[in-house]
VOGU-3710 file (C-alpha; in Angstrom, 3 decimals, decimal comma):
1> xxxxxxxxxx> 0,000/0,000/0,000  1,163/3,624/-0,237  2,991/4,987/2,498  1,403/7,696/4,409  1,959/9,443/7,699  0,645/10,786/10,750  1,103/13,452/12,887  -0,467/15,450/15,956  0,276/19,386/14,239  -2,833/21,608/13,716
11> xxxxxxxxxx> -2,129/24,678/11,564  -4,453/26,860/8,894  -6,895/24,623/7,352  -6,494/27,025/4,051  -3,957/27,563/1,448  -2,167/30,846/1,647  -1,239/31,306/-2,111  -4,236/30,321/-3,771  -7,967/31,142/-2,949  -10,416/28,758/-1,686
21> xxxxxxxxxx> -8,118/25,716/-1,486  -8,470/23,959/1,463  -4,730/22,118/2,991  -6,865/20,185/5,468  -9,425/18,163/4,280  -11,903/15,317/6,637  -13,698/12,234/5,889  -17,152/14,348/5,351  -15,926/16,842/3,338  -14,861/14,908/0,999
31> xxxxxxxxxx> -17,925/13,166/0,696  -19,673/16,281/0,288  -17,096/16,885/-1,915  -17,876/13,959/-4,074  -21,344/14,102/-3,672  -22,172/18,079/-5,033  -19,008/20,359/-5,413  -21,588/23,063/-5,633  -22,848/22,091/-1,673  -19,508/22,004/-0,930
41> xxxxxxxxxx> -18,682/25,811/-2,019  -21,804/26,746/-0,318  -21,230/24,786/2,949  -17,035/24,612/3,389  -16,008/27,675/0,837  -18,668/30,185/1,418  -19,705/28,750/4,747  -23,251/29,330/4,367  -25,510/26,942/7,184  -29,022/26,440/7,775
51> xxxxxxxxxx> -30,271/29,475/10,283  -31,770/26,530/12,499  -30,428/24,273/14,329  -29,118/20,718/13,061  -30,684/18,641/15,787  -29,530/15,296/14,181  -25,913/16,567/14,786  -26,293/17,577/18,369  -27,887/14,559/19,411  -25,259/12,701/17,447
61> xxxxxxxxxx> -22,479/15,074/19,281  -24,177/13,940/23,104  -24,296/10,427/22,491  -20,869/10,384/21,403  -19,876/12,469/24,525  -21,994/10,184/26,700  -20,522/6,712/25,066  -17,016/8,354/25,768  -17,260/8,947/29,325  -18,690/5,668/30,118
71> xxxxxxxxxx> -15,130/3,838/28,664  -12,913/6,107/30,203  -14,628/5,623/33,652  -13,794/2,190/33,109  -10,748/2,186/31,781  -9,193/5,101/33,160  -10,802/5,793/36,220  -11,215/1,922/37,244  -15,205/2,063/37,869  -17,341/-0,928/37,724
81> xxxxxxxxxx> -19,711/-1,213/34,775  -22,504/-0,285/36,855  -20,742/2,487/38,667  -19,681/3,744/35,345  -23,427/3,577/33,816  -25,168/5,115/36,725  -22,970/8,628/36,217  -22,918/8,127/32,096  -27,011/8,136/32,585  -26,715/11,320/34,846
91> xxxxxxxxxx> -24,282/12,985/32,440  -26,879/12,247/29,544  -29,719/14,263/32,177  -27,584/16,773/32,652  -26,327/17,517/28,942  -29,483/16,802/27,236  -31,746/19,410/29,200  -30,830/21,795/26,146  -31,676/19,275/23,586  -33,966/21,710/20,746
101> xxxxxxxxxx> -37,362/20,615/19,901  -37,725/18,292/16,747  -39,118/19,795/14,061  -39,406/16,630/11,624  -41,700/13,550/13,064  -38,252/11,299/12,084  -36,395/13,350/14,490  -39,397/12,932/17,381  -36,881/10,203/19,286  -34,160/12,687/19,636
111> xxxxxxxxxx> -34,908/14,373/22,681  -33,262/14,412/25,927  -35,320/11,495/26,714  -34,188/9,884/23,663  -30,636/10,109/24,064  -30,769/8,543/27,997  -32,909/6,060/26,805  -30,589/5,426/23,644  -27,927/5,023/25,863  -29,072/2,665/28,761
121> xxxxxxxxxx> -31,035/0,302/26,061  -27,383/0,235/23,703  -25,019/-0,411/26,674  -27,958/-3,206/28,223  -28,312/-4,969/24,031  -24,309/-5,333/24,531  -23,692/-5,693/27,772  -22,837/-9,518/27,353  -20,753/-9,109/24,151  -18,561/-6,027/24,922
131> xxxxxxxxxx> -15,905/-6,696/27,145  -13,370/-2,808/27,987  -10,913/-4,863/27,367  -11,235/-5,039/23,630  -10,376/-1,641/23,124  -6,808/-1,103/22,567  -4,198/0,342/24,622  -1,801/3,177/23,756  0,872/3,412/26,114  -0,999/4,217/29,495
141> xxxxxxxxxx> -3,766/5,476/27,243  -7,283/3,730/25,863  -7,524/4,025/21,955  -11,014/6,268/22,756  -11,970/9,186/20,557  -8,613/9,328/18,853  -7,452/11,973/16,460  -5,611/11,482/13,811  -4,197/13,140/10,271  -3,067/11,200/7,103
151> xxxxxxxxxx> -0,053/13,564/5,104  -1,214/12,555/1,343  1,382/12,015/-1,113  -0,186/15,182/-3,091  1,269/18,517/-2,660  -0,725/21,680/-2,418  -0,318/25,463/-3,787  1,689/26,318/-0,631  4,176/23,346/-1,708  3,287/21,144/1,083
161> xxxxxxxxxx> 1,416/18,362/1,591  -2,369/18,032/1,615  -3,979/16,292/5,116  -6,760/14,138/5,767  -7,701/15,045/9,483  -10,389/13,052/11,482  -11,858/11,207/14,864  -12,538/7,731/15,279  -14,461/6,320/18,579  -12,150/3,242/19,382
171> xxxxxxxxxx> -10,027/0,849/17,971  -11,053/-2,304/19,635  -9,170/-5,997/19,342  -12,462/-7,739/17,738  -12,917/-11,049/15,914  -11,684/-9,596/12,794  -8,151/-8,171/14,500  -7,892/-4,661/15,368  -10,643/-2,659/14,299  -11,503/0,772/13,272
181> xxxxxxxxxx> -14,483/1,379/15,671  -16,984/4,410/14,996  -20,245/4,955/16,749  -23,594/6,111/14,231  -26,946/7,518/15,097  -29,632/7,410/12,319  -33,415/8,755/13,132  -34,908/4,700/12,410  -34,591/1,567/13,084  -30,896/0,397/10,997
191> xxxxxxxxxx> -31,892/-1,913/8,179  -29,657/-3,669/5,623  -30,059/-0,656/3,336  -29,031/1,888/5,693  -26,212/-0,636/6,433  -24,975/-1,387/3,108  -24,212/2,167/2,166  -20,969/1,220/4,730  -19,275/-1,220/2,028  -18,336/1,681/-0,017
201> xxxxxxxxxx> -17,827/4,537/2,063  -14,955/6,858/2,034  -15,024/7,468/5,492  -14,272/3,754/6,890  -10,910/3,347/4,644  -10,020/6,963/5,950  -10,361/5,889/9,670  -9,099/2,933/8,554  -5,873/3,977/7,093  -5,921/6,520/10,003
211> xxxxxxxxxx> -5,906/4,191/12,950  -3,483/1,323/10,832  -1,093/4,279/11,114  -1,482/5,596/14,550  -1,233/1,616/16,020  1,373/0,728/13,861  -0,131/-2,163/13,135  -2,067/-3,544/9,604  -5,566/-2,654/10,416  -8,077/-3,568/7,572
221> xxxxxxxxxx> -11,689/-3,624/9,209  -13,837/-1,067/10,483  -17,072/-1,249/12,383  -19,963/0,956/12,054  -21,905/0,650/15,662  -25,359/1,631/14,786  -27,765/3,286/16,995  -31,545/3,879/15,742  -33,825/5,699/17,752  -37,651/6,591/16,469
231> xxxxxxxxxx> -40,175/6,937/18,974  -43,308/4,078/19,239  -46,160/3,826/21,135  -45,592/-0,248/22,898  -48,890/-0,257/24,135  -48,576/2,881/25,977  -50,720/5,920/25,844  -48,062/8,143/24,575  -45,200/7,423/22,089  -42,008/6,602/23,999
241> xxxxxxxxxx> -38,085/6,902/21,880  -36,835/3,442/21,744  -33,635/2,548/20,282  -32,185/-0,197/17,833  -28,910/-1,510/17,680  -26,890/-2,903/14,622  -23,352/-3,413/13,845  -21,918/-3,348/9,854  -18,126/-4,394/9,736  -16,272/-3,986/6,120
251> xxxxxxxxxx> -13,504/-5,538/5,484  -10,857/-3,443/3,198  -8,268/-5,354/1,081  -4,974/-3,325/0,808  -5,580/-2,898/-2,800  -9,067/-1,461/-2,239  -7,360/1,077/0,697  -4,793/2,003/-2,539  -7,686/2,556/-5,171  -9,916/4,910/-1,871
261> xxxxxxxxxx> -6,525/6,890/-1,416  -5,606/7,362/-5,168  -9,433/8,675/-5,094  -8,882/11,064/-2,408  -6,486/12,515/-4,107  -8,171/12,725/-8,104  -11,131/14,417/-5,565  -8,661/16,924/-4,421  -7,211/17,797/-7,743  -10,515/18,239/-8,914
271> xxxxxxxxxx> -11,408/21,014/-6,432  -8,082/22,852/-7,250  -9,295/23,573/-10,768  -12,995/24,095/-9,342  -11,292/27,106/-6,973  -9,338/28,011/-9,890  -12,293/28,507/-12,267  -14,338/30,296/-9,458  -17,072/27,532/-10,255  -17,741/24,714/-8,459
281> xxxxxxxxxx> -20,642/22,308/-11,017  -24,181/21,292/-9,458  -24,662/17,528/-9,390  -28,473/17,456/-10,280  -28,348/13,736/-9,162  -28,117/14,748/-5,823  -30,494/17,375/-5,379  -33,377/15,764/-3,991  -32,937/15,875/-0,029  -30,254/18,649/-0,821
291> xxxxxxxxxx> -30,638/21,986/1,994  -29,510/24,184/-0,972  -31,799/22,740/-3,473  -34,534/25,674/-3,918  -31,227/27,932/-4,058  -29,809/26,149/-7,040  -33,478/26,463/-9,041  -32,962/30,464/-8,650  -31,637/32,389/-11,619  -27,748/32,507/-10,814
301> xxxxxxxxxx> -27,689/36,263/-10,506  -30,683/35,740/-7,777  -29,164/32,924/-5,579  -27,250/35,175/-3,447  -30,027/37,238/-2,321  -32,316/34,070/-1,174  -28,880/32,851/0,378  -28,724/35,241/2,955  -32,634/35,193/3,004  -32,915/31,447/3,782
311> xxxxxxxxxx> -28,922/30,772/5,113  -26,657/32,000/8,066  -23,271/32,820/6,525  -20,767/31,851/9,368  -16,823/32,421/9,502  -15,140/29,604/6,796  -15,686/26,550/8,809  -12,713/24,012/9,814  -13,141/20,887/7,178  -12,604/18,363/10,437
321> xxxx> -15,863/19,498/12,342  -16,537/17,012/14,990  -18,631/14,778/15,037  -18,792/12,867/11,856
//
């Protein structure tokens, strides 16, 4: 496989000598990247971002937090499983008092309610398959929410190299070796559709070839750990969020890691001349569920106008926002 590196240095996310070319690039925006350029100069160039709030990402962001500090009270702090679950659940009360109010009925689970539910029924569905000491140690140090940033063998307009920067949740020692571990939240129970999409995902052979490189050792396998939570009534006079668990594990071949990191960089390239041009193309085959999607069917001398109608225009935002 192609050698890449790793390293711990944070500097500018954005080349100096040439506009709108990022240095530091993350699992999602590439994806984004691949999926629309034109969402991508709206959302990572321009920085434009819906003027409400993005309640799938702060629920996301809580359970994350929550799944965290239960494995490092175990691991680091020596509690007992139970010991560690009774303050994870009181961390979830405290955190998610200011969850927002869902405004879609798919997002009616994700409530403070929701989330300590989501994470007392996930811990109790594994409770006699996970064992803390499956995930990894580094040094003195569990392998939990560890950052990490690939140095591509692709050189940008400032002469260095371009970075692939990201966070994965664990690496755990699982029955396929060392794994890749990263935790999901969808709004619905996980099915083999949602699940599928994970075969061919960009972002498991980047946390992949992230965590290979950061444990020195030849990791090939990442787990998605799915978490579904909807709300249902179970015979109850109100609906109640339950939660559904599912795990996906892909297995990469090292000439399948190649081929994802040779795309990474054709991506990349790709994006230079877009920034060079000053115009980034519209994939219509992605429009559908698009946020920008009533923009793009304005006039182009128009769209800027119902931008700053319908958007919030925020500072350039990092390319590595956490969580994924």
């Amino acid at each position: 496989m192609t050698t890449i590196e790793l390293t711990e240095t944070s500097e500018s996310y954005w080349c100096q000598t040439a506009a709108n070319i990022p240095r530091v690039y993350s699992a999602s925006s590439l994806s984004l990247l691949s999926e629309c350029p034109r969402k991508f100069q709206y959302q990572y160039i321009d920085g434009w971002t819906s003027s409400g709030e993005n309640l799938d990402f702060i629920f996301g962001t809580k359970l994350h937090r929550c799944l965290e500090w239960y494995w490092r009270r175990i691991l680091q702090w020596g509690y007992s499983l139970d010991e560690a679950l009774l303050e994870t659940v009181h961390v979830a009360m405290t955190i998610g008092l200011d969850m927002p109010e869902p405004k879609r009925p798919n997002q009616e689970g994700k409530t403070r309610k929701g989330l300590v539910n989501a994470l007392i029924w996930y811990l109790d569905y594994w409770k006699n398959t996970d064992d803390p000491l499956d995930i990894v140690m580094l040094g003195e140090n569990p392998a939990i929410e560890m950052h990490f940033e690939i140095i591509l063998p692709l050189i940008n307009p400032d002469g260095e190299h371009y970075k692939v920067q990201g966070y994965v949740d664990q690496v755990r020692n699982w029955s396929y070796g060392l794994t890749a571990w990263d935790y999901k939240s969808t709004n619905k129970e996980p099915n083999d559709y949602y699940l599928n999409q994970f075969d061919l995902s960009l972002q498991c052979a980047i946390y992949t070839m992230g965590m290979r490189v950061l444990t020195n050792e030849p990791i090939t396998t990442f787990m998605a750990d799915v978490i579904g939570v909807e709300t249902r009534v179970n015979n109850l006079p109100e609906k109640i969020p339950v939660a559904f668990m599912a795990r996906k594990p892909v297995m990469l071949t090292e000439e399948e890691l190649d081929e994802h990191l040779l795309d990474i960089q054709v991506m990349i390239k790709s994006q230079e001349r877009y920034a060079e041009q000053g115009y980034w193309p519209k994939n219509t085959k992605a429009c559908l569920f698009c946020d920008f999607r009533d923009i793009c069917k304005k006039s182009p001398p128009l769209r800027e106008a119902f931008l700053k109608t319908e958007f919030v225009r925020e500072r350039r935002v990092s390319l590595n926002r956490r969580k994924e």
